[in-house]
Each structure stands twice: as structure tokens, then as C-alpha cells.
C-alpha positions as CSV (number, residue, x, y, z in Angstrom):
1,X,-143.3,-8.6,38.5
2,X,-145.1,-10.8,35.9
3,X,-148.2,-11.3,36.6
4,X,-149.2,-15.1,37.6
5,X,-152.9,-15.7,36.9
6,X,-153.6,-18.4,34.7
7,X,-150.0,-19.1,33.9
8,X,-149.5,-22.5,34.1
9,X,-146.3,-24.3,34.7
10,X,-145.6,-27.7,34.0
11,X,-142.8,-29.0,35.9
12,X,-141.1,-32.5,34.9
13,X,-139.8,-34.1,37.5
14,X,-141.9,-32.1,40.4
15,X,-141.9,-35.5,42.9
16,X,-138.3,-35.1,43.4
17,X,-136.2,-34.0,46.0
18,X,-135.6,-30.6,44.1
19,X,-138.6,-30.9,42.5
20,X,-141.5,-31.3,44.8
21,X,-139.7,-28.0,46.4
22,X,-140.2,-26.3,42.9
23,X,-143.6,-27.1,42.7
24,X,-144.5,-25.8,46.5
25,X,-142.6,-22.2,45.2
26,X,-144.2,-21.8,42.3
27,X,-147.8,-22.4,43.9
28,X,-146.6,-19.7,46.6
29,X,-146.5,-17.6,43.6
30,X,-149.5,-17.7,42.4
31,X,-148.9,-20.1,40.0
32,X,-151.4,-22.8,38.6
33,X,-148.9,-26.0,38.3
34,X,-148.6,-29.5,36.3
35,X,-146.5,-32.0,38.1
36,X,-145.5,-33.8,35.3
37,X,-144.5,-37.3,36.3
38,X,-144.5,-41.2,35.9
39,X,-146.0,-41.9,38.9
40,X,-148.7,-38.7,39.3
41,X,-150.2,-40.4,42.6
42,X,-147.0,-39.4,44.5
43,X,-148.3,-35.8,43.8
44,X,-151.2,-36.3,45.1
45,X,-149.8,-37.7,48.3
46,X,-147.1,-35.1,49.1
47,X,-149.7,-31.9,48.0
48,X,-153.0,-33.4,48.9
49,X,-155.7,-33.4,46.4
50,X,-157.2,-30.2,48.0
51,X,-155.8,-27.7,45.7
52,X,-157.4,-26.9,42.5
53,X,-154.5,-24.9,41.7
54,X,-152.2,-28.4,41.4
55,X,-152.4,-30.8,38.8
56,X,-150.7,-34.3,38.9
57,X,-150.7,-36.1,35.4
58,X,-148.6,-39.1,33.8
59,X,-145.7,-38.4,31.8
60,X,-142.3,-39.9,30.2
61,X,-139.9,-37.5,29.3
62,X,-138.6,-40.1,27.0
63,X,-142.1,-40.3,25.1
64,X,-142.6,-37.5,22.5
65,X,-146.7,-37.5,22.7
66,X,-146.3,-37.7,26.4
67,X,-144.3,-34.9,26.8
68,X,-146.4,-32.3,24.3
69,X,-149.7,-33.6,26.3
70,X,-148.3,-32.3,29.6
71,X,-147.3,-29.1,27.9
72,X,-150.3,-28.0,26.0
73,X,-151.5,-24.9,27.2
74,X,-148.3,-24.0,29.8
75,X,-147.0,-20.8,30.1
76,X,-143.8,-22.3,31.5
77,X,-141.9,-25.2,31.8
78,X,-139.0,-26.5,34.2
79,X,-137.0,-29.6,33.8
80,X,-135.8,-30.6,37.1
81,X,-135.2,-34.4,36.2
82,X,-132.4,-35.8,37.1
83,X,-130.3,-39.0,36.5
84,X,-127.6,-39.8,39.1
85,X,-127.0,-44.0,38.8
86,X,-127.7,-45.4,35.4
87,X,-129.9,-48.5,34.8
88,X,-130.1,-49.8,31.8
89,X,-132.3,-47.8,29.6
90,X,-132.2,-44.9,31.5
91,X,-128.7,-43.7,30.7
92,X,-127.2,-39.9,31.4
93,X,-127.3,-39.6,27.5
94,X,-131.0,-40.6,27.6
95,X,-132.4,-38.4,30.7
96,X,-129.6,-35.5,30.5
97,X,-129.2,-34.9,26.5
98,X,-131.9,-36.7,24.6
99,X,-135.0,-36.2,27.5
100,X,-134.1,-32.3,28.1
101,X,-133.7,-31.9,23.9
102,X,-137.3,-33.4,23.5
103,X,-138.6,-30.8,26.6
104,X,-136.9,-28.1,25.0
105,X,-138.1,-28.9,21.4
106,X,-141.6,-29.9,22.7
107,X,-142.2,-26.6,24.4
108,X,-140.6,-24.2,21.3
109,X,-143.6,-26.1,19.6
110,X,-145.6,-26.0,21.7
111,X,-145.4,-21.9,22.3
112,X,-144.1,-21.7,25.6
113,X,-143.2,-18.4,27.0
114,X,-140.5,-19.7,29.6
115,X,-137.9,-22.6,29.9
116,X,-136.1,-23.4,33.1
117,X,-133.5,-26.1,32.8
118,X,-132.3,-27.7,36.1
119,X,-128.4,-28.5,35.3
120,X,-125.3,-28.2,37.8
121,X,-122.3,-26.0,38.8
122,X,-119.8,-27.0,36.5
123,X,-121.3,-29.1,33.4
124,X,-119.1,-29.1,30.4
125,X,-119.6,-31.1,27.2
126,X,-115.7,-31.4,27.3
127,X,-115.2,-33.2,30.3
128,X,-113.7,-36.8,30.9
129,X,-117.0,-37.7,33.5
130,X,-119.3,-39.1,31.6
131,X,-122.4,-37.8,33.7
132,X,-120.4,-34.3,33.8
133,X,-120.1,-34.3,30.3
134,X,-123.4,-35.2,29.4
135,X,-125.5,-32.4,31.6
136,X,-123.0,-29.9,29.7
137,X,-124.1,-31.6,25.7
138,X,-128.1,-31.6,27.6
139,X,-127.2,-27.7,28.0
140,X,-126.4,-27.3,24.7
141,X,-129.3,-29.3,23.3
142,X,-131.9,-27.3,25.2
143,X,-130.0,-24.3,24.1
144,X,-130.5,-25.2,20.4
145,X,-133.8,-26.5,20.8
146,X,-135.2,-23.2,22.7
147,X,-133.1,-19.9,22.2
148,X,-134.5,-18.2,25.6
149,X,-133.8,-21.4,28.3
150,X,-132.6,-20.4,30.9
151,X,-130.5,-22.6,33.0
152,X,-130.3,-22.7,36.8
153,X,-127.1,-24.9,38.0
154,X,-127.2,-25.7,41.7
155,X,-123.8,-26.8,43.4
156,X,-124.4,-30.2,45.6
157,X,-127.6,-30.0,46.7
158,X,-128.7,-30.0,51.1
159,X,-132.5,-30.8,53.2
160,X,-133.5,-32.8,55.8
161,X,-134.8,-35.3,53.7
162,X,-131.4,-35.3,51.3
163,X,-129.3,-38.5,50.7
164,X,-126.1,-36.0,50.8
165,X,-125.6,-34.4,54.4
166,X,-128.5,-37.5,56.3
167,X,-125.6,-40.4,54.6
168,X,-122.7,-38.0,55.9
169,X,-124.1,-38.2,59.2
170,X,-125.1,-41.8,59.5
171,X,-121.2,-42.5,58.4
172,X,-119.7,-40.2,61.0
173,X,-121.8,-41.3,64.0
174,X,-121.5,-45.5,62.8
175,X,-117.5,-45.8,61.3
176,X,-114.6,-45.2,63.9
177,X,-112.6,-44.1,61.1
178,X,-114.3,-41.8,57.9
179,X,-112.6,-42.9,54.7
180,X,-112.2,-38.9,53.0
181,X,-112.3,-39.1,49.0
182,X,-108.6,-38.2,48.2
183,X,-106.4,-35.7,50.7
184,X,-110.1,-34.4,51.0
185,X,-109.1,-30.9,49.1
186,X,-112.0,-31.1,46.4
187,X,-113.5,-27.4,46.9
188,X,-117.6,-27.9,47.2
189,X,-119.8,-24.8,47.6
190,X,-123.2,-26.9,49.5
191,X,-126.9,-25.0,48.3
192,X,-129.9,-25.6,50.5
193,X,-132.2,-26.8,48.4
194,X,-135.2,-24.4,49.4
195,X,-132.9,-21.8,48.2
196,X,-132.6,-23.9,45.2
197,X,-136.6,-23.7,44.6
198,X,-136.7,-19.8,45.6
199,X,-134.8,-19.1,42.7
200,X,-136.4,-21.3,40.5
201,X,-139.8,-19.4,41.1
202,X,-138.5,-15.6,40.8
203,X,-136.4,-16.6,37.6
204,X,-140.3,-18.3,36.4
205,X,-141.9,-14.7,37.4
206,X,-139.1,-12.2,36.3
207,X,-140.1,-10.0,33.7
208,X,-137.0,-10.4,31.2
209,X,-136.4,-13.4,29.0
210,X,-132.7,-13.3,27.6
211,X,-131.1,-17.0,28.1
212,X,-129.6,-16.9,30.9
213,X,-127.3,-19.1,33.5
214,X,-127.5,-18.7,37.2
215,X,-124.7,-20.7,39.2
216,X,-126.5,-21.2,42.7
217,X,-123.9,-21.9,45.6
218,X,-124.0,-21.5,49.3
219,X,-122.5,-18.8,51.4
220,X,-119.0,-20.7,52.2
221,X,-117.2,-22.9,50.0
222,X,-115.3,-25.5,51.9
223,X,-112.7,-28.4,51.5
224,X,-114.7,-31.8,51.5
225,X,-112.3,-32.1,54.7
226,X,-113.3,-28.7,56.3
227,X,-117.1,-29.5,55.2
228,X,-116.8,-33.2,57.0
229,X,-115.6,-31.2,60.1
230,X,-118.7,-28.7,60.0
231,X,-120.7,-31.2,60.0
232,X,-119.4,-33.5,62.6
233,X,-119.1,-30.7,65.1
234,X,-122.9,-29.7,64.9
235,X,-123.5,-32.7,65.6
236,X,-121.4,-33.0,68.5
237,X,-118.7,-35.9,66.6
238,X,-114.7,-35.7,66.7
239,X,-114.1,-37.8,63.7
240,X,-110.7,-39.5,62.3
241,X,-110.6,-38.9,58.7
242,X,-108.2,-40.6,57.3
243,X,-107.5,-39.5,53.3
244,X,-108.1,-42.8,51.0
245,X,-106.5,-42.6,47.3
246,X,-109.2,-41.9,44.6
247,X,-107.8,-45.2,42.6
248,X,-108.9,-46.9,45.6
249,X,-112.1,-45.8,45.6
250,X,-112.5,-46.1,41.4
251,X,-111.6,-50.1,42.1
252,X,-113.9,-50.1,45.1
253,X,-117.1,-48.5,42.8
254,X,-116.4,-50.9,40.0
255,X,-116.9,-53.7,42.7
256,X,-119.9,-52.3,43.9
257,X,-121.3,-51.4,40.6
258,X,-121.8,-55.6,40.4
259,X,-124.5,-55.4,42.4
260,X,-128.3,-54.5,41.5
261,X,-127.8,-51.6,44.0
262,X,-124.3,-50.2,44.1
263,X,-123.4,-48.4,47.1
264,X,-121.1,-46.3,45.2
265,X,-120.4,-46.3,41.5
266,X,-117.6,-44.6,39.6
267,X,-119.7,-41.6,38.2
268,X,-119.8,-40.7,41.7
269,X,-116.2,-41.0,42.2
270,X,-114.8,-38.6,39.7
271,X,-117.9,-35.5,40.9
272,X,-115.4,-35.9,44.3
273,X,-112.7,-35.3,42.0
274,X,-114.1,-32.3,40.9
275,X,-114.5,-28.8,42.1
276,X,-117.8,-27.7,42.5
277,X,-117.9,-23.8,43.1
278,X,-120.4,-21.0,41.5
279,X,-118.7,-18.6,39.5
280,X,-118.1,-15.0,40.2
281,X,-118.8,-14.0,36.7
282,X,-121.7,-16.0,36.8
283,X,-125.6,-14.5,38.3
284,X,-126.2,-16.1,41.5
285,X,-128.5,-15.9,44.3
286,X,-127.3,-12.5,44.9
287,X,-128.5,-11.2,41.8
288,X,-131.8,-12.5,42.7
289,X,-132.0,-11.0,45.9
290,X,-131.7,-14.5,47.6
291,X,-129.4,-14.6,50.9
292,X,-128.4,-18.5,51.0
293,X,-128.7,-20.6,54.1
294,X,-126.0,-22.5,55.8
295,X,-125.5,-26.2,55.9
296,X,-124.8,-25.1,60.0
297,X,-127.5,-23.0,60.2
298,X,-130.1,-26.3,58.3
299,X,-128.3,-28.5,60.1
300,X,-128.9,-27.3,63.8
301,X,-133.1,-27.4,62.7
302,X,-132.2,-31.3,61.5
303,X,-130.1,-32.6,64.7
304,X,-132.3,-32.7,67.9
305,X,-129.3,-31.8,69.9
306,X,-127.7,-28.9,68.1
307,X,-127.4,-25.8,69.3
């Protein structure tokens, strides 16, 4: 085990729903932390001021001096911003290639020891999705920028505060009919995102340093029918899901991405068109000695009447 005293950690993005999880590991750890973040007051109001150990302070990962002033002095460093609806600046070139490039290069420069890149299961800089395609070319980036990243990919990320499984739920129990993305066959392998965090701190205090990708996916991979199924019978729902061509749904997220809001937009569209399974040839939680938790087993601690 690598010892923790001292070591500080800067973590970008640590007031997110991954990373404000990140942060709480990493201080169980032993580790003194930097959230690094654009609004540091909402550190101090999910952490407390109390804690010496735990540092809020203003950054944009767009700005270059910004970025290097969060990192001076850090042992280690994880990325764990993420982009999932663009507005107009902020772009998944801008936060997923050009942002995670500037980390990368900022921290090479600035003599960090240790890089943790938040990506996901199954980015490729070859792919058709745009938002696919650019988390794989934001791999690559980091790659070139710091030789010994290492990248942790979650598959679809689960909590009880999450706007995944809560807006599942709130469909089920309010529509008479669900409207399933496609026959509902897309394969999706759900991560608790504790278990997300728990990695995330044993990869930051593991001894080695060889760049390394970790695929992170729960213990069951279902169909996005069998997973709306699951969850409907925790929480006590019989459902009719009736399948919805994706062309539909692109037309409907083109509509919606009109308004200032959108409900839906198209990026989101074609990740349901997409299998999102960890890879057996790829280090998981297994290799880190992590046993995952279920979406059933999360879910009966979130519904009031389960189990």
C-alpha cells in the first residue's frame, strides 16, 4: 500500500454525482484532497468546512493558469468531469478532448505522480456518436499528454440521488405505457456508483504505475427490457413496455433539442443504441478486489416499500 500522508489529490470535477463520491473515498484513505471546481462553495456545503484535510478552490478546466494553480503541489490528480448535453461553448470536444488534454498536459508539468481519467465502457475515437467518439480522442489526448494515466471507464452509472434509475422510476409509476428505446435488446451492464469511487481510491493508492484501463461494470448485464423489468418489480410495478423504433425517437430528440432544456437529445439516443458491457479482457472490479452491488440490492435501500 502507498502510503497517503501528505499526498494530495486534486480532483476536477469533485461536486458531481461521481465526483463528490471520489472525493469522500479518497479522504477515507487518508488522503489530503483539492476539490477543484467552478463553484468551490458547493464543496463546502456537501463536506462541511470542518475538515482540514479538504480543500475547495475555484477552477476552469478550460483555463490553462487555472488548471496548473489547482495542481501545484498534488501528488495525484483525477478528472471526473463530465459533459452529457452540450450548450454552446461547452461542447464534448471542449470538456472530453481539449479540457482532459490540458489536465493531462498540466499535471506532466506540473510533476504529478498519478493520473486518473474518468472515461466510459466503450469510448472509441472511431465511432459514429459524436459524444462516444469524443471520450475515445479525450483518451487518447490524455494518453499522449501523460504516458502513465490511467483510465477508469464506468458502464451507466446508479445512486439514490442518480438521474438514471430515480427518472426510470418516476416514468414507470406515472406513464400507463413505457415507450422501450428500440425492441429494448441494447445489452447495459449498470455500476453503482459507490463502487465507482472504491475503485477510484485503491487505483490512487496502488503501488504500480503502468497506464492502465479498468472497465467497471455491475454483476449482471441485462437487456434494457430485462433491466426495465428489474426495476419495476422492486418496486412493486407490472409495466407495458411497448418497443418504439429508434428513428422515432432520433425525430422526437431533434424536437426536443429546440428547447433551452431538452428532455431528450440525440446524443442520448444513439448511447441506447449502443452496448455498454465491460470487457473480459479488460481489469475490472475483480481485479481490484471490489465485489459490485446490485441495482436490486441499491434499489430495495432507495424504495421505502421494497423488500
Amino acid at each position: 500500500m502507498v502510503a497517503t500522508n501528505g499526498r494530495t489529490v486534486t480532483v476536477f470535477g469533485g461536486t458531481g454525482f461521481l465526483g463528490r463520491r471520489i472525493v469522500r473515498h479518497l479522504r477515507s484513505r487518508g488522503f489530503p484532497v483539492r476539490i477543484a471546481s467552478r463553484h468551490p462553495g458547493r464543496g463546502d456545503r456537501q463536506f462541511g468546512p470542518d475538515d482540514p484535510q479538504l480543500q475547495s478552490v475555484q477552477a476552469d478546466i478550460q483555463d490553462e493558469r487555472s488548471v496548473a494553480d489547482a495542481l501545484a503541489g498534488a501528488y495525484g490528480v483525477v478528472n471526473a468531469v463530465s459533459l452529457y448535453v452540450e450548450h454552446g461553448q461547452e461542447t464534448f470536444h471542449s470538456a472530453h478532448v481539449e479540457s482532459a488534454q490540458r489536465v493531462a498536459a498540466q499535471a506532466h508539468r506540473a510533476g504529478v505522480d498519478r493520473l486518473i481519467h474518468v472515461s466510459g465502457i466503450g469510448a472509441d475515437a472511431a465511432s459514429p456518436s459524436r459524444y462516444i467518439r469524443k471520450r475515445g480522442e479525450g483518451e487518447l489526448a490524455v494518453r499522449a499528454a501523460f504516458v502513465e494515466a490511467l483510465f477508469i471507464r464506468p458502464a451507466v452509472m446508479f445512486g439514490p440521488d442518480d438521474a438514471f434509475l430515480n427518472t426510470i422510476l418516476t416514468l414507470l409509476r406515472r406513464l400507463p405505457v413505457y415507450p422501450m428505446f428500440g425492441r429494448g435488446v441494447t445489452r447495459l451492464q449498470p455500476a453503482y456508483v459507490e463502487d465507482v469511487a472504491e475503485a477510484i481510491g485503491q487505483t490512487m493508492q496502488r503501488a504500480e504505475t503502468a497506464s492502465t484501463i479498468f472497465e467497471l461494470g455491475g454483476p449482471r448485464v441485462y437487456s434494457y427490457e430485462e433491466f426495465l423489468r428489474a426495476v419495476a418489480h422492486q418496486a412493486g410495478l407490472a409495466p407495458r413496455l411497448i418497443p418504439i423504433p429508434f428513428a422515432v425517437w432520433h425525430a422526437l430528440a431533434w424536437a426536443s433539442e429546440i428547447l433551452p432544456s431538452p428532455l431528450l437529445t440525440r446524443n442520448q439516443v444513439e448511447l441506447m443504441q449502443i452496448d455498454t458491457v465491460s470487457s473480459p479482457e479488460v481489469p475490472g472490479f475483480v481485479e481490484l478486489g471490489i465485489t459490485p452491488h446490485s441495482v436490486e440490492a441499491i434499489l430495495q435501500k432507495m424504495l421505502p416499500n421494497s423488500g
